[in-house]
C-alpha positions as CSV (number, residue, x, y, z in Angstrom):
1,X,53.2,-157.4,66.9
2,X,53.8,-154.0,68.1
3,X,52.8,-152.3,65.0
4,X,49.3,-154.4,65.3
5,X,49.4,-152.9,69.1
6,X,49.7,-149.4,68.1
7,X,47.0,-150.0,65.4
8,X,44.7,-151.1,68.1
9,X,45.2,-148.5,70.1
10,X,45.1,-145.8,67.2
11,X,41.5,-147.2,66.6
12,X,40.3,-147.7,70.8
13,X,41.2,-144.1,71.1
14,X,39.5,-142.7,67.8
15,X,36.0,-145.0,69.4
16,X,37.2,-143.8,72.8
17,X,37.3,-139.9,71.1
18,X,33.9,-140.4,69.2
19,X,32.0,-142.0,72.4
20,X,33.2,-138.5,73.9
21,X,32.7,-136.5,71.2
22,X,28.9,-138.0,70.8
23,X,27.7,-137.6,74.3
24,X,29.4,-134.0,75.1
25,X,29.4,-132.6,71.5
26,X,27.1,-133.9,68.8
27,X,27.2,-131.4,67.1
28,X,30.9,-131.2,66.7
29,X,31.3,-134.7,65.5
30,X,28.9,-134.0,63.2
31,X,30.9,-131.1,62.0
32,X,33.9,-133.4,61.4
33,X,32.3,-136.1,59.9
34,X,30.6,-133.9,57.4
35,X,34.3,-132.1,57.0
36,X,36.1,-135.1,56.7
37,X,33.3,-137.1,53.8
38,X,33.2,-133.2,52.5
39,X,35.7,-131.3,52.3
40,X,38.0,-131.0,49.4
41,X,41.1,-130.9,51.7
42,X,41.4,-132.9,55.1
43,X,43.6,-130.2,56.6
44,X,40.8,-127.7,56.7
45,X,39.1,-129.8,59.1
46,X,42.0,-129.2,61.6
47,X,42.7,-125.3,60.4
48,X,39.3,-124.3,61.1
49,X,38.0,-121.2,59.4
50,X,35.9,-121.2,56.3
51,X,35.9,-125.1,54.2
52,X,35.5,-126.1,50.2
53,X,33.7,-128.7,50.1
54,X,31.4,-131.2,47.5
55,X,28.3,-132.1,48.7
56,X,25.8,-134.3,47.1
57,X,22.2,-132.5,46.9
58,X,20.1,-136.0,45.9
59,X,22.7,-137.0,43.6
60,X,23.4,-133.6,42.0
61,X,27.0,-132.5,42.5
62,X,27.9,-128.8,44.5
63,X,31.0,-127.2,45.1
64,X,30.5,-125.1,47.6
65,X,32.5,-122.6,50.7
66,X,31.3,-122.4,54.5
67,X,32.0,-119.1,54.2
68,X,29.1,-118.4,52.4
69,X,25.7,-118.3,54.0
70,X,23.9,-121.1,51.3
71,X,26.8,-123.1,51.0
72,X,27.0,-123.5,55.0
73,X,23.3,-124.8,54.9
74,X,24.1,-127.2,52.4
75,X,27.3,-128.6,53.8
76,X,25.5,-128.9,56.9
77,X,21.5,-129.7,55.9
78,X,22.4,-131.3,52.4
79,X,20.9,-128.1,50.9
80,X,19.6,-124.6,50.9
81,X,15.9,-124.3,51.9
82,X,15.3,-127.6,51.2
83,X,11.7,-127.2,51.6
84,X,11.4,-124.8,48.8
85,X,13.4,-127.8,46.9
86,X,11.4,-130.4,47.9
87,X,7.9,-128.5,47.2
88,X,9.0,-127.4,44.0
89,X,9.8,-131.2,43.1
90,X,6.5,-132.2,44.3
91,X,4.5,-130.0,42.4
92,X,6.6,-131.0,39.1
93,X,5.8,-134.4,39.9
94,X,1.9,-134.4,41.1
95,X,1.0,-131.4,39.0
96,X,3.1,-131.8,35.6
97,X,4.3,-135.3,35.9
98,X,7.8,-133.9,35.6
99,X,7.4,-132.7,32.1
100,X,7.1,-129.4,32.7
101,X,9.0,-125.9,31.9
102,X,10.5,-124.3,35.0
103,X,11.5,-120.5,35.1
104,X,14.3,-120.0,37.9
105,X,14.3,-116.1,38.5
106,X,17.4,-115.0,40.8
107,X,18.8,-118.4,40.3
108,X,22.0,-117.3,41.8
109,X,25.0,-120.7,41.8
110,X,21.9,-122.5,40.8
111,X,21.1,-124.5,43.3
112,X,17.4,-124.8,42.7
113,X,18.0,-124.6,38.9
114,X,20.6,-127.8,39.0
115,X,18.2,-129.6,41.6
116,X,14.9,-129.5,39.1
117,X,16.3,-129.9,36.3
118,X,15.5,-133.7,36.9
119,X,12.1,-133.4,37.2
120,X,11.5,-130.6,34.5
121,X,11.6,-131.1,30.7
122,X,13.5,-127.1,30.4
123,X,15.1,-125.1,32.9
124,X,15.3,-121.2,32.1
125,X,17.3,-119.7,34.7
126,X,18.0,-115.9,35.2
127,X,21.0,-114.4,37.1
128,X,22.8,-111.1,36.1
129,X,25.9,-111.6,39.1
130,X,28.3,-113.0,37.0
131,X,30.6,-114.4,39.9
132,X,28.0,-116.8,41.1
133,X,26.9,-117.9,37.2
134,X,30.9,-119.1,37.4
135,X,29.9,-121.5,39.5
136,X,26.5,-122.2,38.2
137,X,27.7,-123.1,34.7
138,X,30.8,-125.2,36.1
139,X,28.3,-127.3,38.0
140,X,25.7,-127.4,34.9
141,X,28.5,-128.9,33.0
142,X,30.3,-131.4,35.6
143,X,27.0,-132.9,36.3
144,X,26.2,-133.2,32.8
145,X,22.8,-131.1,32.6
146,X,21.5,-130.9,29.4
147,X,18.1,-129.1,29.4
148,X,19.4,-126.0,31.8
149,X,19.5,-122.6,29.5
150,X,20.9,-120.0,31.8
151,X,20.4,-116.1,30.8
152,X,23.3,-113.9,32.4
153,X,20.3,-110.9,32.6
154,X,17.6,-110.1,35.8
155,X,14.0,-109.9,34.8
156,X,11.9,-106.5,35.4
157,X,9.0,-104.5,34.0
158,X,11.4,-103.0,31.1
159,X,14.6,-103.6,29.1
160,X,17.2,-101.5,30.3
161,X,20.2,-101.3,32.4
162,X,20.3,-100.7,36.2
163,X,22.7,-100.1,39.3
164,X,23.3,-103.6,40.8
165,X,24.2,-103.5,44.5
166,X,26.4,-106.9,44.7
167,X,26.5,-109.1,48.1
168,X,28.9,-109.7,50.4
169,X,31.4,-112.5,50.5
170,X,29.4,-114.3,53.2
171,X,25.9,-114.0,51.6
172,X,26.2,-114.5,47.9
173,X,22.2,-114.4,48.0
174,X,21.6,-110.7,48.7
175,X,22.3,-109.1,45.5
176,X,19.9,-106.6,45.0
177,X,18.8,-104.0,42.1
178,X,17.4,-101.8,45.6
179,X,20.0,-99.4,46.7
180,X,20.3,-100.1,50.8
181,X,18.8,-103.9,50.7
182,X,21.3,-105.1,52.7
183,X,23.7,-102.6,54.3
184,X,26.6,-105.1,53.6
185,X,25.7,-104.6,49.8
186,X,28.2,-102.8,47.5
187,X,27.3,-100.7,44.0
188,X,29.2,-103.1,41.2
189,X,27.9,-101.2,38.0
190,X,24.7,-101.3,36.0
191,X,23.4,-104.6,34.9
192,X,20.9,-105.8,32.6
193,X,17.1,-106.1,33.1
194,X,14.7,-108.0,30.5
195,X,11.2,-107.9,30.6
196,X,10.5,-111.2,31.7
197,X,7.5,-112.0,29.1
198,X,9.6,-110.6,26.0
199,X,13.4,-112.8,27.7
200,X,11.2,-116.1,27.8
201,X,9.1,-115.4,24.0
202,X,12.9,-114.5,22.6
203,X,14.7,-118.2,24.5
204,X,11.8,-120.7,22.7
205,X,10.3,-121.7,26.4
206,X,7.6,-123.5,26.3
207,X,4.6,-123.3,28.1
208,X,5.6,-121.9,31.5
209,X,4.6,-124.8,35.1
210,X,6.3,-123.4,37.5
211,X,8.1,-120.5,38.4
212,X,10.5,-119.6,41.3
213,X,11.9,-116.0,42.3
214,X,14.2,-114.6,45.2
215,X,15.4,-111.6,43.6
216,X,15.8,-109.7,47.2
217,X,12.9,-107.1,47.1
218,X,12.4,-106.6,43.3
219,X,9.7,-108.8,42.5
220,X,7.2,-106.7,41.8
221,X,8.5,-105.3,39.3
222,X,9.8,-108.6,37.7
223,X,5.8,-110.2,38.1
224,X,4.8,-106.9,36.2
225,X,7.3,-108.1,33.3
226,X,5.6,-111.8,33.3
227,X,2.2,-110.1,33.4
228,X,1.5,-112.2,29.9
229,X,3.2,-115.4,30.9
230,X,1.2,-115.3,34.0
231,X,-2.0,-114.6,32.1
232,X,-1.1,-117.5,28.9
233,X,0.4,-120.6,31.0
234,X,-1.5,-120.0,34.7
235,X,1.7,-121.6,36.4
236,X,2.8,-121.7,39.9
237,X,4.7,-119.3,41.6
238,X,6.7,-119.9,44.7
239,X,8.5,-116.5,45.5
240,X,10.4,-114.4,48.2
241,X,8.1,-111.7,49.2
242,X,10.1,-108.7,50.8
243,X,7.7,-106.5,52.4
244,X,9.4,-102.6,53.5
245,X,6.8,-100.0,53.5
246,X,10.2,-97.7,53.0
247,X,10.8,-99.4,49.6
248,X,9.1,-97.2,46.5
249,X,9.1,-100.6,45.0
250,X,7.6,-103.0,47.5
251,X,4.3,-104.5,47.3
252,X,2.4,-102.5,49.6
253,X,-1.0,-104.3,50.4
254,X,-2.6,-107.6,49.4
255,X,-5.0,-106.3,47.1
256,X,-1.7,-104.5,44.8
257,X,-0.5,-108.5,45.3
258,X,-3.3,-109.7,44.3
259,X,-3.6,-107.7,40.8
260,X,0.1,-108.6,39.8
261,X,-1.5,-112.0,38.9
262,X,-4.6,-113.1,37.1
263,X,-8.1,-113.4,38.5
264,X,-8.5,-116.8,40.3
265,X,-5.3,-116.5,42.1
266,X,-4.7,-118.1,45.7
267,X,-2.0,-117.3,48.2
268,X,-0.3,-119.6,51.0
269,X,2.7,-118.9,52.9
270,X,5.2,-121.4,54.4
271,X,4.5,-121.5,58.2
272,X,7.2,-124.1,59.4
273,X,9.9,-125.6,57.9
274,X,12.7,-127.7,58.7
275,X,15.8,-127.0,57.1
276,X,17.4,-130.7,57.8
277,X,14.6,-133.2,56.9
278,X,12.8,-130.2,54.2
279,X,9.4,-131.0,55.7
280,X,7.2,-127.8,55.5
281,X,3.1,-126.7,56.1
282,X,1.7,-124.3,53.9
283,X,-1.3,-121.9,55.2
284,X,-3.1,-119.0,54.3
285,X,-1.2,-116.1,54.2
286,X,-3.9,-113.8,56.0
287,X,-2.6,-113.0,59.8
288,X,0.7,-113.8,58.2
289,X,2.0,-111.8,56.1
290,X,2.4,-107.9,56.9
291,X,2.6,-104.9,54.4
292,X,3.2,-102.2,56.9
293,X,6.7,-104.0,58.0
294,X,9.7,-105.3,56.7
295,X,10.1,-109.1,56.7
296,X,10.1,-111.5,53.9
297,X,8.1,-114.2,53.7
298,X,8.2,-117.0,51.3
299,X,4.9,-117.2,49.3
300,X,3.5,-119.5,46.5
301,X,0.7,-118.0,44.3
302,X,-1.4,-120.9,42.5
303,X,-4.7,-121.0,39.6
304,X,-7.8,-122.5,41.8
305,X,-8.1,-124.7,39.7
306,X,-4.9,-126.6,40.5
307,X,-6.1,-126.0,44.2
308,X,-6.5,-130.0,44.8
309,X,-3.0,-130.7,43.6
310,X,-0.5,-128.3,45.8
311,X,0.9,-129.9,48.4
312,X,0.0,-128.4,51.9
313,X,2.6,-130.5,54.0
314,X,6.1,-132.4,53.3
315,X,5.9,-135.2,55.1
């Protein structure tokens, strides 16, 4: 009887600590129950500090730190800019029917890559950092993905070898070929560049759908490399646009955008998302985007003549 007591009152006061918990701090028991369904140890959720967790991005397995700036989104949103996740599914799904080839560019730990690949037929994804691709190819292989190729080189407008300016520890997703990106960046060697058109031609991919890049301000250079690709397969292009009139290899106005694709290409930019539910609106990018600033936008370039099947809103 008096261990059935105790047990009683073990579980009145853990309701009694939730009620609390739920009406002064949401937020924090939402923090411990993500921590304790989560985390890879329970005592982290007492230690504080930074937490390894496994989280479950629609049934695709990542191990992940809070320490990092994309692992903390997805420990606490179920994923990193879900919206760009959940666009990029729906255009494989309304526009290719989930047959078609997908081109990751930057693909980082491969969250992006590791989320489409069940709605692509081939995933091609391109990462020179080889502490992140660690990760990437551990979680290719424990979630048993089978039509991800990943190529351990960046994409540019020529084959060579560059200074890479890795990240910091808490923002493995500002690794940049442009010296002074981010002033937390470090010079870690020269690393390879492919042009993009020649890497894809020499890996077998079939007819490019869709493309995504976030390659932290070097993307016009890396568009100039796909120039043929572009041209061939007319896919869709969601990309990060970093805009620094300081940069000698920005983009610098919308026309120089406009010629990095071919004729009969549109432009919208993402003008509200939400990072826990991944619903997003998509408008035109003019009165948006700037070229005599620096910002980034996030910016999907399309063929008008798959105009009627991008999605302008999620839901």
């Amino acid at each position: 009887m008096k261990a059935l007591r105790l047990t009683a009152a073990g579980v009145l006061t853990v309701i009694a600590l939730s009620g609390y918990l739920y009406l002064s701090d949401p937020a924090g028991l939402h923090r411990i129950y993500l921590c304790f369904t989560q985390s890879k140890s329970i005592a982290t959720c007492y230690q504080g500090g930074s937490i390894d967790f496994v989280a479950s991005i629609d049934g695709i397995r990542y191990e992940g730190n809070t320490g990092n700036g994309v692992d903390n989104d997805i420990f606490y949103y179920g994923a990193y800019e879900k919206h760009i996740l959940y666009f990029l599914r729906d255009v494989m799904r309304t526009v290719y029917g989930n047959r078609g080839t997908f081109v990751d560019v930057g693909a980082n730990t491969g969250q992006h890559s590791l989320f489409i690949s069940r709605f692509a037929s081939e995933v091609h994804a391109f990462e020179p950092w080889e502490p992140v691709l660690e990760r990437f190819r551990r979680m290719v292989e424990f979630n048993h993905i089978k039509n991800i190729v990943i190529h351990p080189v960046a994409l540019g407008d020529e084959n060579s070898k560059k200074p890479f300016y890795k990240p910091s520890e808490d923002n493995l997703g500002t690794g940049s070929f442009i010296n002074g990106f981010s002033k937390k960046n470090s010079y870690a060697g020269d690393l390879e560049i492919q042009i993009g058109d020649d890497a894809l031609n020499k890996a077998g991919a079939k007819t490019v759908a869709l493309i995504k890049m976030d390659i932290e301000g070097y993307e016009k250079l890396a568009l100039k490399g796909l120039r043929r690709s572009l041209r061939k397969d007319r896919p869709i292009v969601e990309f990060e646009l970093s805009t620094d009139p300081k940069s000698p290899v920005s983009i610098k106005s919308k026309e120089e955008l406009t010629a990095l694709f071919p004729e009969n290409y549109e432009f919208l930019v993402f003008a509200a998302d939400d990072p826990s539910t991944g619903a997003y609106i998509l408008v035109p990018m003019d009165g948006i985007l700037r070229f005599d600033v620096a910002q980034q936008h996030d910016v999907i370039a399309f063929p008008i003549e798959k105009k009627k099947d991008i999605p302008l809103k999620r839901p």
